[in-house]
NUVO-270673 format. One record per residue: residue in one letter; chain; x negated, y negated, z negated of N, C-alpha, C in turn. Coordinates in steps of 0.1 Angstrom, whole numbers. Example, Ala and Ser with C-alpha at 12.3 -4.5 7.8 and 13.67 -1.06 7.14 Angstrom:
<nodes>
A,A,-132,57,-78,-123,45,-78,-132,33,-78
S,A,-128,22,-71,-137,11,-71,-129,0,-79
</nodes>
This chain:
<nodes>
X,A,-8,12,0,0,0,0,-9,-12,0
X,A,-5,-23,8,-13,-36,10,-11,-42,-5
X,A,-26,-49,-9,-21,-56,-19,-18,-71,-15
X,A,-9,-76,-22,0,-87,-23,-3,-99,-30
X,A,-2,-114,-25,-9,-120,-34,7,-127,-44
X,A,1,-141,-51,11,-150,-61,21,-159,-52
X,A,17,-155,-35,29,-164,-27,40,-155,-28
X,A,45,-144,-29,54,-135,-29,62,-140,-43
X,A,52,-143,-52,59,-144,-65,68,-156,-64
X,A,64,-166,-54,64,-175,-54,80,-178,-42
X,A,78,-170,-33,89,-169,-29,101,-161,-33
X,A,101,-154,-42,108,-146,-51,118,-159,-63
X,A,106,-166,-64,109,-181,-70,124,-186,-66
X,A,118,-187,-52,129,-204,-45,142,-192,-42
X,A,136,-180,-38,148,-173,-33,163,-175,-48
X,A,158,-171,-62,165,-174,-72,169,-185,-69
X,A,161,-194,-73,174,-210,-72,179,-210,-62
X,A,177,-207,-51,185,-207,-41,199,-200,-35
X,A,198,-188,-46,212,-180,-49,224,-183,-59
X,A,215,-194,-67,222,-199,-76,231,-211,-68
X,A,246,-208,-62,247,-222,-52,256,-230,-57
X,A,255,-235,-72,258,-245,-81,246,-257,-77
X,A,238,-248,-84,222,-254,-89,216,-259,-70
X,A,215,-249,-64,212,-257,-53,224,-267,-45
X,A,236,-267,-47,240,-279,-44,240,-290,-52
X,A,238,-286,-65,234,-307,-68,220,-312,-67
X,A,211,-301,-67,196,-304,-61,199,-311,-48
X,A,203,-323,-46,205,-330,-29,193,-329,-20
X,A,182,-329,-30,170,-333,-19,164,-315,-19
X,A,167,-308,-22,161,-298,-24,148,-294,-34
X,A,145,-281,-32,129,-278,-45,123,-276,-32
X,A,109,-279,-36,99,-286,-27,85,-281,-31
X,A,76,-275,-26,60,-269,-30,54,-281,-32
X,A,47,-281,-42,33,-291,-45,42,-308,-47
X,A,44,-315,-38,53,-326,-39,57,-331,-28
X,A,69,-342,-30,78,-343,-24,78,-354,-11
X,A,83,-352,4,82,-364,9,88,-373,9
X,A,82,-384,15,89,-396,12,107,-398,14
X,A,112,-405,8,125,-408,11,134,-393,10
X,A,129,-390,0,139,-379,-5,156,-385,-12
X,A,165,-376,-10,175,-382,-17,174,-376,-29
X,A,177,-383,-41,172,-380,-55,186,-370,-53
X,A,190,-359,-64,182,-359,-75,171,-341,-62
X,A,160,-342,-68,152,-328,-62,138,-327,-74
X,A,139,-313,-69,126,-305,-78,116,-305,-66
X,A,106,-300,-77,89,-295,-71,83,-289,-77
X,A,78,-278,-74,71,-267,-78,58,-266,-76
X,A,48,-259,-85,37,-260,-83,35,-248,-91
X,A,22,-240,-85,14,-228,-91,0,-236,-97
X,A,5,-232,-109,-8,-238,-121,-17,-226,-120
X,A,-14,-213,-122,-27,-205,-123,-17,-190,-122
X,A,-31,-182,-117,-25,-169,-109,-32,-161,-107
X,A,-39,-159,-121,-54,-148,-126,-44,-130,-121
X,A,-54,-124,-118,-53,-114,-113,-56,-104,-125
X,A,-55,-91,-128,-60,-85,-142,-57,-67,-136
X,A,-69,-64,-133,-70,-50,-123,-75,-39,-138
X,A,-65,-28,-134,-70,-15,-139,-76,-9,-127
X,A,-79,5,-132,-82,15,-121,-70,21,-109
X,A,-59,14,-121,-45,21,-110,-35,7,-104
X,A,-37,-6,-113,-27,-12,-114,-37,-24,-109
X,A,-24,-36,-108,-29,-51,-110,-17,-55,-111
X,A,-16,-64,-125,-11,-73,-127,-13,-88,-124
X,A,-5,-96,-122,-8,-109,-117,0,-121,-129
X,A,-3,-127,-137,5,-136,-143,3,-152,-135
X,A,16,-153,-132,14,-163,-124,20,-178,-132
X,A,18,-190,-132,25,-196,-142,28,-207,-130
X,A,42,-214,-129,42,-222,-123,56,-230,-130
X,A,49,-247,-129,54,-257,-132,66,-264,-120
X,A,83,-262,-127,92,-267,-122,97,-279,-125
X,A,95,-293,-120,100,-305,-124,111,-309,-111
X,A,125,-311,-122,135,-323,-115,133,-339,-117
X,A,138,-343,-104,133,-359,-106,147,-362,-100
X,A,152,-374,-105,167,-381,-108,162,-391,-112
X,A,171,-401,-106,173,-414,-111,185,-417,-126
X,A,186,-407,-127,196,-411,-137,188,-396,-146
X,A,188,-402,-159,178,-393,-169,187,-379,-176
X,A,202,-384,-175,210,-369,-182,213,-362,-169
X,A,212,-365,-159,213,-358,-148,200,-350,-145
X,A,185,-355,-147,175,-346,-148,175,-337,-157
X,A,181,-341,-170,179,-332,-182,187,-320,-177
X,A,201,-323,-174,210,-311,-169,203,-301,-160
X,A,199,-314,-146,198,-301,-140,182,-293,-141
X,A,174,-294,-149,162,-290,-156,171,-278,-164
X,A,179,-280,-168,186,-267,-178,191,-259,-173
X,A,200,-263,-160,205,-251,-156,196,-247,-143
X,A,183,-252,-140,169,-247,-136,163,-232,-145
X,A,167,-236,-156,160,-230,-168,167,-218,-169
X,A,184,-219,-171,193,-209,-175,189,-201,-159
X,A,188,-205,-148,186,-195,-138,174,-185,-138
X,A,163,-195,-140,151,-188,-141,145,-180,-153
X,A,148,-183,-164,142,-180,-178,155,-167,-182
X,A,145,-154,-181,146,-139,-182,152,-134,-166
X,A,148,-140,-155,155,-140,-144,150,-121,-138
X,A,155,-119,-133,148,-105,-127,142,-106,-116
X,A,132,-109,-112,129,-117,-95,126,-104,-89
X,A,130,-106,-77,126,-99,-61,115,-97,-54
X,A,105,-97,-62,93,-103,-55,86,-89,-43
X,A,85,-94,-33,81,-80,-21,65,-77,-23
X,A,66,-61,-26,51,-56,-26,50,-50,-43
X,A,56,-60,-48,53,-61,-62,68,-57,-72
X,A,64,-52,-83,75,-52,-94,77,-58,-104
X,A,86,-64,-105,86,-75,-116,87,-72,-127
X,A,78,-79,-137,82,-74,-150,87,-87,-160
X,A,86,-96,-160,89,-108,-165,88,-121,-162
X,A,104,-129,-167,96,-144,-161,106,-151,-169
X,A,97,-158,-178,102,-165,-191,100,-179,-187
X,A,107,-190,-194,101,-203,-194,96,-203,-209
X,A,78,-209,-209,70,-207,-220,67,-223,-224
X,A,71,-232,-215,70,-246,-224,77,-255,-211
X,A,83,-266,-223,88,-280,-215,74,-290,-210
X,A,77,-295,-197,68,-304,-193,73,-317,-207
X,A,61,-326,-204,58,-337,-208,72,-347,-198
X,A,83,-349,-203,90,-365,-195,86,-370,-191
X,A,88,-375,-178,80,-386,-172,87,-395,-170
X,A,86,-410,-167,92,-422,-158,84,-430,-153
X,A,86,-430,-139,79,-439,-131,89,-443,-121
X,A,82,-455,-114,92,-464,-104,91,-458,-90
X,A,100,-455,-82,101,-449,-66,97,-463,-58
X,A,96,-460,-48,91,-470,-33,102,-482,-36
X,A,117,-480,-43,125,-493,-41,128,-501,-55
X,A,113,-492,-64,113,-502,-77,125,-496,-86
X,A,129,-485,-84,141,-476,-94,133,-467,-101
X,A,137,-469,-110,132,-458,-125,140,-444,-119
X,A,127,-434,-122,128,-419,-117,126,-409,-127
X,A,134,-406,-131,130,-391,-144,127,-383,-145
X,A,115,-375,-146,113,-363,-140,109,-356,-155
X,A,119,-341,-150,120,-335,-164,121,-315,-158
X,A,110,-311,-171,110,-299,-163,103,-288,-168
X,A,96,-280,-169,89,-265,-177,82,-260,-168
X,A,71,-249,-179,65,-242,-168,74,-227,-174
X,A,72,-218,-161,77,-204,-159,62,-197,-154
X,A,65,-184,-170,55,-171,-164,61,-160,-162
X,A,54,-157,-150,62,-147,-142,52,-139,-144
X,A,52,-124,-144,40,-110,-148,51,-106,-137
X,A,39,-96,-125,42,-90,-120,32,-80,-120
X,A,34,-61,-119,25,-54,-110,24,-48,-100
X,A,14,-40,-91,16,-33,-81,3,-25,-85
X,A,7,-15,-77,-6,0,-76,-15,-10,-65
X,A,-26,0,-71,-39,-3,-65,-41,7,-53
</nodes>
């Protein structure tokens, strides 16, 4: 069997929120790798892979992958919300991941709040967690 890298995990990711079609219809602008382009319509997420250490037996490899989900809204109870029900989808979620079997995927901490001003001078709220995902596959 081919081994598989932390993009699988990673699409295993978007595929969840994106079944959830609550959560992806009030995300307007959509969730987004790394960050967002310009002239997004608020409210949208962005994702990012913090770290994605590898951990090999003689039979196995596990992958813990950790990646940081932040919503950004102009309106601050609207990030909080939809950061939560980001959280209720993802945190104990059972992911899909191809190649690989999933064994867990928790949310292990809230980001730091942010606010900062967009291109038209409007206060932006970005609110959000990281998720670790443990996955294995045979060697």
């Amino acid at each position: 069997m081919p081994i598989t890298t932390s993009q699988n995990i990673v699409r295993a990711l978007v595929a969840t929120y994106r079944a959830n079609g609550t959560l992806k219809a009030a995300l307007v602008g959509g969730l987004h790798e790394g960050f967002s382009a310009e002239k997004l319509v608020y409210p949208f997420g962005v994702y990012n892979v913090v770290a994605a250490p590898y951990e090999d037996d003689w039979t196995h490899r596990t992958i813990v992958c950790l990646i940081d989900v932040t919503i950004f809204s102009r309106n601050q109870v609207e990030a909080s919300n939809l950061d939560e029900s980001m959280g209720q989808t993802l945190d104990g979620a059972s992911l899909s991941v191809a190649g690989q079997t999933s064994l867990i995927c928790y949310r292990v901490a809230d980001l730091p709040r942010s606010v900062d001003l967009d291109e038209e001078g409007q206060k932006v709220y970005g609110v959000g967690g990281s998720y670790e995902i443990w996955t294995s596959q045979s060697l």
